[in-house]
N, C-alpha and C positions, 0 to 999 in steps of 0.2 A: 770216722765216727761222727754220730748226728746226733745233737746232746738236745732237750727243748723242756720247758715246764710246763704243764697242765694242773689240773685240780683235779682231786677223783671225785666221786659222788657225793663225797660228805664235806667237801670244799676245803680239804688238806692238799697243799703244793706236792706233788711229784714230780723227781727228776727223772725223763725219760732216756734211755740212750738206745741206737742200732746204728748196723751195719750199714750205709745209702739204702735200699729200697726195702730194708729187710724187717723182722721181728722188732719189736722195741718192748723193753725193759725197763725196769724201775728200779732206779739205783739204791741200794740198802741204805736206811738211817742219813740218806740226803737233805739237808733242810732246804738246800737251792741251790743251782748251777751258781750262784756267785760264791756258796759256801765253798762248794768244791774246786773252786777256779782260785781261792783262796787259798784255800790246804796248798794246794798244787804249787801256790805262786811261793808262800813264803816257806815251804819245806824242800825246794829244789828239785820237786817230781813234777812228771809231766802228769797233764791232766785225767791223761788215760789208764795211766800208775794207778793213780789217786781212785779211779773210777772201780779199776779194778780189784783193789785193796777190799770196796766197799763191796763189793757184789752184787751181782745183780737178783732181783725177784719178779714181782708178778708179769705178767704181758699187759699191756697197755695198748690200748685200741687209739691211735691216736686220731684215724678219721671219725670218729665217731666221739672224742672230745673235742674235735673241729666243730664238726656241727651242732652241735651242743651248746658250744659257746665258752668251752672251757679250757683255752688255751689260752697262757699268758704271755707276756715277751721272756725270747729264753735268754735272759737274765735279767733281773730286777736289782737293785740294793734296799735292804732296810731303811734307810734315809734316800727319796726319791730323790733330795737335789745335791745329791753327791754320787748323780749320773748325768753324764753331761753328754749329748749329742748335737753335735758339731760335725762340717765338711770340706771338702775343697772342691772346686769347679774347675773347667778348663783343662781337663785332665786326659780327657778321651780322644782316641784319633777321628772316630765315626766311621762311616762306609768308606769305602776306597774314593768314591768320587767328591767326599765329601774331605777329606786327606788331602787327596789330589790337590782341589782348588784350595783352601785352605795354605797349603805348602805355597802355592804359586802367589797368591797374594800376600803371605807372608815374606815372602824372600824378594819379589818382584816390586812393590809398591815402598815408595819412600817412607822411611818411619817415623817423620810427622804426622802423616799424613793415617796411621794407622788410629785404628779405636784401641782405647786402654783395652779392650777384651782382646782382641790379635794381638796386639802386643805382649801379654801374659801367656796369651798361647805361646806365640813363638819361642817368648823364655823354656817353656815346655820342650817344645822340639830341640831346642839346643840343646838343654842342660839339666832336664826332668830326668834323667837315666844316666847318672853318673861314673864314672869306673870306680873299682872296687876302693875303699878307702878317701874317697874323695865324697864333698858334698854337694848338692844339684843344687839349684835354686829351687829358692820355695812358692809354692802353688798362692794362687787364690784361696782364702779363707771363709770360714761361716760357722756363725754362732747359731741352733735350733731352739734349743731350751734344752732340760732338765727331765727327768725320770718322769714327772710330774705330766709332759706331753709326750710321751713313748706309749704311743699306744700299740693293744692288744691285737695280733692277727686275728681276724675275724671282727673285732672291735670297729665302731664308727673313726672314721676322722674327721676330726670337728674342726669346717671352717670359720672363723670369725664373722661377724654380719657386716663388718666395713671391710670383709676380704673384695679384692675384684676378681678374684680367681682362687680357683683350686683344683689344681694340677698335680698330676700321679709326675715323680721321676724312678724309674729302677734302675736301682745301684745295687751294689756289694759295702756291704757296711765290714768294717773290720772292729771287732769286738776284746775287749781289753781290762785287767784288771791291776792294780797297784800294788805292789805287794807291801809288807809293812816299813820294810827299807827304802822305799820311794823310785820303785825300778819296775815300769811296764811289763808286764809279760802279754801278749797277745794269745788269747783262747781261741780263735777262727775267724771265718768269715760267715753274714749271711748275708740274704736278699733284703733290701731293705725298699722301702718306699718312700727316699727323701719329699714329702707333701711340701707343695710350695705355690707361691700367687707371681704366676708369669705377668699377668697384663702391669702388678704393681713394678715388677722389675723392669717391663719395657718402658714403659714411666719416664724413668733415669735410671742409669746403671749404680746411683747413689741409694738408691733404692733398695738395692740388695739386698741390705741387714733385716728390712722392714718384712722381705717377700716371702724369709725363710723362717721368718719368726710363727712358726709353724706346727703342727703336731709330725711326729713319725712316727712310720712301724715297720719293724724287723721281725726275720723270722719264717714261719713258725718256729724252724730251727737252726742251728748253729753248726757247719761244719768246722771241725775240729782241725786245726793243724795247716800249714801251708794250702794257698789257693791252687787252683792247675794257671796255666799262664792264660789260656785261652778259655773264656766263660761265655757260652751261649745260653741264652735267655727269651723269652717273650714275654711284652708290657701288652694287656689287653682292656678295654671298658667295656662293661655289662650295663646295658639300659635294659630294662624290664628281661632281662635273662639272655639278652642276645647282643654278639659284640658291635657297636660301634666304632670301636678301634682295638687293630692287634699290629703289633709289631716286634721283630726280632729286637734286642737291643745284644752287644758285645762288652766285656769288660775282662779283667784280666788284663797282664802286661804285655802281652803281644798286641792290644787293642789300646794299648795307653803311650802317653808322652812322659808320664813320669814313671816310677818304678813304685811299689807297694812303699818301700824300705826308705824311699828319698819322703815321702811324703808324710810318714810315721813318725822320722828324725823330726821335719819342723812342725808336728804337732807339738811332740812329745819336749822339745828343746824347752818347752816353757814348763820351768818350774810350778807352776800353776797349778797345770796338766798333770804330775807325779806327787800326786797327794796319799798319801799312804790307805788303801782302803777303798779309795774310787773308783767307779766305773766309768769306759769311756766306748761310745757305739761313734764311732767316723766313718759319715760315708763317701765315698770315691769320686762321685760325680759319675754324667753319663750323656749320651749321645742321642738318648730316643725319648722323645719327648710328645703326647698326645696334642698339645699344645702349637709345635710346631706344623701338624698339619690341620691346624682349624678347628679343633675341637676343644670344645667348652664344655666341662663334668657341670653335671647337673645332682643336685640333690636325690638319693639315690642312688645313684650307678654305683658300682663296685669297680673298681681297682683287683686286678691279679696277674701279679710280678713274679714270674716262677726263670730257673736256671736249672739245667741236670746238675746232678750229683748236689742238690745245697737244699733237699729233701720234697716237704709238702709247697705247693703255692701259697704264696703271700696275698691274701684275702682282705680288703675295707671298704666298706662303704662311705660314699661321701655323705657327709650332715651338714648341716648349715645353722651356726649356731643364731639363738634369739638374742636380737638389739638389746645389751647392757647401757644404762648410764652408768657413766663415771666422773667420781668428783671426788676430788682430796680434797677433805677436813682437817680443820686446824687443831692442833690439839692443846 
């Protein structure tokens, strides 16, 4: 099931749901995929129970509230900063040749001698995929921001003006809601477009916190329920209508060094993380990066991150926001 929110004409929220490619429907008396994701979490039904109980109604054109501009991210919360969007890196295997060398210079080369980044990988390769009942080691981390910068598919992504970059990553974001007893339930996965400033991270790898500090967007919709292991995808950029860069990218655990489930434990381990009520969009990391072969998005171009089976393409334009001062006052 493909769950996603829109606005109809009169600029009331619709919950829409279908089958992958099929009809979509408007869930009865929905106020929002997080309302529903709610019911679901703290009455012990799956979401699709819950979906069903409510029934469905009209048909919903969703191409046609794409282009419109009337797609939201499929799910919001009522207080945007008690949506936190956060990720891990280093997670991906990449191409086979890209595995290959990787593996060999991880195993091969003295581990002084290593960058803290191969070094996290490798922890990957060992112990990202743990047996059943046992714990892996935990990924690389990253804080995004808040509800506040989850932007709309179709919506701009707004670079800062001291950004030096702004760079498309697609991922699989894995989508999440609290239930009142303080216990994760995950609603699915989407495509998501971790936005991020490559030149600042190449910088220094200290840098990290600063590159990701960033806007997102997920979406248009939300596949429901366990991912398939193997996820093919293409990341593209549109200059004036025509692509500049396309490229397959892979995700999914047959494509990964940790497992979905190893990486979910050490978000989720922090009490922080299970605040009763909260939304949590985490995304995966990934392998295919515009960035990595020379290309620099320019104000304008569009970003679009699509996967089979995880619905409509993931649509943004880049923006460039206008130079703020900033000065804290005494009070």
């Amino acid at each position: 099931m493909l769950i996603s929110q829109v606005k109809d004409a009169s600029g009331k929220l619709v919950v829409a749901v279908r089958e992958d490619a099929g009809e979509a429907r408007a869930v009865n008396n929905a106020d929002s995929v997080y309302a529903l994701a709610i019911e679901a979490a703290n009455s012990g039904k799956s979401l699709a129970d819950v979906v069903k109980a409510h029934g469905l109604g009209d048909v919903v054109d969703l191409e046609k509230a794409y282009a419109e501009g009337r797609f939201l991210a499929p799910i919001t919360h009522p207080d945007p900063a008690h949506l936190h969007l956060t990720g891990t890196g280093l997670t991906h295997l990449g191409s086979a040749a890209t595995r290959d060398s990787m593996h060999k210079k991880a195993n091969d080369t003295a581990e002084e001698t290593l960058t803290d980044s191969m070094k996290m990988f490798k922890m990957g390769l060992e112990n990202g995929k743990p047996k059943a009942g046992e714990k892996g080691v935990q990924p690389e981390w990253f804080y995004k921001g808040n509800g506040y910068v989850a932007t709309a598919p179709g919506a701009a992504l707004l670079s800062p003006s001291f950004a030096l970059d702004g760079g498309e990553e697609p991922e699989m974001a894995g989508i999440y809601v609290i239930s009142d007893k303080g216990e994760p339930f995950r609603i699915g996965f989407a495509v998501s477009n971790e936005f991020s400033d490559h030149v600042t991270e190449r910088v220094n790898y200290l840098y990290l916190a600063h590159s990701k500090l960033r806007p997102a967007s997920f979406g248009p919709e939300i596949r429901v329920g366990a991912p398939p292991a193997d996820i093919r995808g293409t990341s593209r950029i549109l200059r004036n209508g025509k692509a500049i860069f396309e490229k397959p990218f892979l995700s999914g655990e047959d494509n990964m060094s940790h497992t979905f489930e190893n990486l979910e434990y050490h978000h989720f381990k922090y009490g922080l993380f299970r605040a009763p009520g909260d939304v949590h969009v985490h995304m995966f990391g990934t392998a295919t990066l515009s960035f990595a072969d020379g290309i620099k998005p320019e104000a304008g171009d569009v970003f679009e991150i699509e996967a089979a089976g995880f619905g409509l393409p993931l649509k943004n334009p880049l923006k460039v926001e206008a130079e703020e001062t900033i000065a804290v006052k005494q009070l």
